[in-house]
C-alpha distance (Angstrom), angle and dihedral (degrees) to the residues before:
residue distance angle dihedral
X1 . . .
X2 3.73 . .
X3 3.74 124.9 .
X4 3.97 131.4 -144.1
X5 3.61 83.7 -136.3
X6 3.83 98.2 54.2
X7 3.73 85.2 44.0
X8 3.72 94.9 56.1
X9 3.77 83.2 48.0
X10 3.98 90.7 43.7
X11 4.04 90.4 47.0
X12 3.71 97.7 45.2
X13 3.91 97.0 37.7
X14 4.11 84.8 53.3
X15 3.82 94.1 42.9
X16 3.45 83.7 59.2
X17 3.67 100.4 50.4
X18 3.54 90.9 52.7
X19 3.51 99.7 49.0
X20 3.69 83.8 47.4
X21 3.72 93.7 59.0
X22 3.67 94.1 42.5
X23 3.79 93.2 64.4
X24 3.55 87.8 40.0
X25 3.82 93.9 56.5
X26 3.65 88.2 37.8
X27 3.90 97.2 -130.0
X28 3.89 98.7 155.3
X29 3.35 136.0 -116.1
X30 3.40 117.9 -7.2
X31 4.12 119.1 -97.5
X32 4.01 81.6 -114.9
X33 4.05 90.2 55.7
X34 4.11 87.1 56.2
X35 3.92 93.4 54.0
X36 4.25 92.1 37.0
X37 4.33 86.6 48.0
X38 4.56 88.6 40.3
X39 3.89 91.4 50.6
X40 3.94 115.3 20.4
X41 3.62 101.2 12.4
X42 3.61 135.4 59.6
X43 4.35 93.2 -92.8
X44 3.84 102.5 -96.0
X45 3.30 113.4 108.6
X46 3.60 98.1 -165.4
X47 4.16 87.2 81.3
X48 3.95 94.2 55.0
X49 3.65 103.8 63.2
X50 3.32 98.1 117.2
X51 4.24 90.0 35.9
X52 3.75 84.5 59.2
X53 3.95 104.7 43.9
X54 3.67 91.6 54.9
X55 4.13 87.3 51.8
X56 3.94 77.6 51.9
X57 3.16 98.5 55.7
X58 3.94 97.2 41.7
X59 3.43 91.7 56.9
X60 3.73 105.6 35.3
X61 3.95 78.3 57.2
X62 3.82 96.1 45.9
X63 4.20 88.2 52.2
X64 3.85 88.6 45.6
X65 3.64 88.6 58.6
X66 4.01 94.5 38.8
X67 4.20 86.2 51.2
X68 3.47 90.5 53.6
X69 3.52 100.1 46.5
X70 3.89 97.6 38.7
X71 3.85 81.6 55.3
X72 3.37 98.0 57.4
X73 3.60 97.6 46.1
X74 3.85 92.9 52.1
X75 3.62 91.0 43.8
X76 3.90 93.4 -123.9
X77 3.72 113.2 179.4
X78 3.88 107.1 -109.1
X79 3.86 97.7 141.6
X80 3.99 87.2 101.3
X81 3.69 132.0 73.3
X82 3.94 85.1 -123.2
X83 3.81 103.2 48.0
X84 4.03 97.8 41.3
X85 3.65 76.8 56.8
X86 3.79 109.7 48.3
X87 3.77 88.0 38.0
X88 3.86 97.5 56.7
X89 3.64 83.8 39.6
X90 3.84 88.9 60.2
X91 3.89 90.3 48.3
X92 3.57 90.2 43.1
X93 4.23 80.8 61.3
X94 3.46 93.1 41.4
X95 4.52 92.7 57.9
X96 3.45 81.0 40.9
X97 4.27 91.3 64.7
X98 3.65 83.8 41.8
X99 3.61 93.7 56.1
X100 3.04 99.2 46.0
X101 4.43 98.6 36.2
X102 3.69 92.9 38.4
X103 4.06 112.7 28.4
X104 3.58 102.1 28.4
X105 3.48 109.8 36.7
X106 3.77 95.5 29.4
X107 4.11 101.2 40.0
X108 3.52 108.6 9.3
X109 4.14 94.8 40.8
X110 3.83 125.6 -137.8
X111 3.50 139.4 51.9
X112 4.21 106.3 -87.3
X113 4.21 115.8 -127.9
X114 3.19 129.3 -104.7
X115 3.94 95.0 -81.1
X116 3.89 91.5 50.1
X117 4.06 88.4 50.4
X118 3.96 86.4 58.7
X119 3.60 105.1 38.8
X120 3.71 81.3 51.9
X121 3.54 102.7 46.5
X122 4.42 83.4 43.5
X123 3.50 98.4 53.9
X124 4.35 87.8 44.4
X125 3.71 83.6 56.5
X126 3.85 97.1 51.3
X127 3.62 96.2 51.6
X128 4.27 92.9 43.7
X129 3.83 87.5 57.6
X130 3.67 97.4 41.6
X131 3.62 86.5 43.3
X132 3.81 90.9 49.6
X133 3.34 88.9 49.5
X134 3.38 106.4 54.0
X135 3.84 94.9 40.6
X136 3.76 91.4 58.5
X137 3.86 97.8 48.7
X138 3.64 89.5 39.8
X139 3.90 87.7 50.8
X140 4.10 86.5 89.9
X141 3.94 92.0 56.3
């Protein structure tokens, strides 16, 4: 069974990651830094990097914890290596929509090119495997 607490861990260990990888692949600011720079800052993103990895990190923690607890009360099976996996895989998918739906074509404005649509859909599929990861091997804490 998954707990909050390895979910937290799970969410903010794979917030991380991804962050991580975006600097390393140099993909520019965060889509958090646009909406922090459009509505408190003064609209470049560039100057809310760090603004927006922290709102990364909040919320990639806040959807580790939501995983785990939506998993446990719909009983999903997350006590193998395989289904902690494919489900935070699936949830990973599911922010992913939201992202997209809800941040980006709501806040941020626009549909994002073909390159955006990957890098997003990339760095959603880090954090569900790290998150599935950590959930199932902190499933014994």
């Amino acid at each position: 069974m998954a707990s909050v607490l390895g979910g937290l861990f799970g969410g903010l260990l794979g917030a991380a990651v991804t962050a991580a990888a975006m600097r390393a692949a140099d993909v520019g600011p965060a889509p958090s830094a646009t909406v922090w720079a459009m509505y408190f800052g003064d609209g470049d993103p560039g100057h809310y990097e760090e603004q927006g990895m922290v709102v990364h990190a909040i919320y990639g923690t806040i959807a580790g914890a939501v995983f785990a607890s939506l998993a446990g009360a719909l009983s999903l099976a997350l006590g193998t290596l395989g289904g902690a996996l494919l489900w935070a895989v699936v949830w990973a998918a599911v922010l992913a929509v939201i992202a997209l739906g809800f941040w980006q074509l709501v806040f941020v404005g626009g549909m994002p090119d073909a390159r955006e649509l990957a890098e997003l859909g990339g760095v959603h599929l880090v954090y569900g495997i790290v998150l599935g990861l950590v959930v199932f091997l902190a499933s014994g804490l």
